[in-house]
N, C-alpha and C positions, 0 to 999 in steps of 0.2 A: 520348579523342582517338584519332583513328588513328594507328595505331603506323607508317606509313608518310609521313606529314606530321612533319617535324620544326621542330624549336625552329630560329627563325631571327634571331631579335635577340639583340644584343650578339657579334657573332662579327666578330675581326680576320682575315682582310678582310669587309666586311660580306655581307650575304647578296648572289647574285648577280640580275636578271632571270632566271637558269632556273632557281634554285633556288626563285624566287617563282612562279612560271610553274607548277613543276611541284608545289610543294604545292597552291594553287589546282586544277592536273588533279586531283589525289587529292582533294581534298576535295567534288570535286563529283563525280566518280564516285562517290564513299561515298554523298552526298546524294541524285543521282541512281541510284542503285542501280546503273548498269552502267558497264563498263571502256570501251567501246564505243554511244554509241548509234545508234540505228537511223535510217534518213536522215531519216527525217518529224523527228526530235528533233535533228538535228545543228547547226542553225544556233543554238536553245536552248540547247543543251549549249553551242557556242560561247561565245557570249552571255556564259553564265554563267561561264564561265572567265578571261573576261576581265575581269568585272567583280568577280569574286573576288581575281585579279592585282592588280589597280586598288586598292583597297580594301585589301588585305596589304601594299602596296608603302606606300600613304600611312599604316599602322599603323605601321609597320618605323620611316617617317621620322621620323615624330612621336614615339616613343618614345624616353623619356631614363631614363639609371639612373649613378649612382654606381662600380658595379661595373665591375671592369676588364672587358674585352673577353677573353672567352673562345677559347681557340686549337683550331684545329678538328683539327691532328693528338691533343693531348691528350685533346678530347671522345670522338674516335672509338677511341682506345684504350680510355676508360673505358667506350665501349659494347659494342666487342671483349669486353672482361671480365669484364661484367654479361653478354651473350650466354654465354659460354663458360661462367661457374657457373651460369648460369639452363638451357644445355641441356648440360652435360655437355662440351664440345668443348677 
């Protein structure tokens, strides 16, 4: 997975539209290989973002789980933690 698309289900408050928004950019820049495309490919790249959105957003909805709802300030210290023994910080 790209390490820059994160985990978006089960989190109180749930994920937002720009948090959907912006994993869908990253995953189609990954796909599409660039951060940027070029204008011949922009309304493509569009396209594709959108329908990546689309499609994440109705996954998000439709997904059910038992497990409590995860708290985003405790995930991000456990990622704080795992960063900081993984590089030294």
């Amino acid at each position: 997975m790209c390490r820059n698309i994160r985990v978006l289900h089960n989190f109180e408050p749930p994920a937002t539209s720009d948090e959907v928004q912006a994993a869908a950019l990253q995953y189609v820049r990954k796909v599409g290989g660039a951060t940027k495309p070029s204008a011949a490919n922009q309304a493509a790249f569009d396209k594709a973002v959108a329908a990546v959105a689309a499609a994440t957003q109705e996954l998000l909805d439709a997904l059910v789980t038992t497990a409590p709802p995860k708290d985003r300030e405790i995930e991000a210290a456990k990622a704080k933690a795992r960063a900081a023994e993984r590089y030294g910080g």
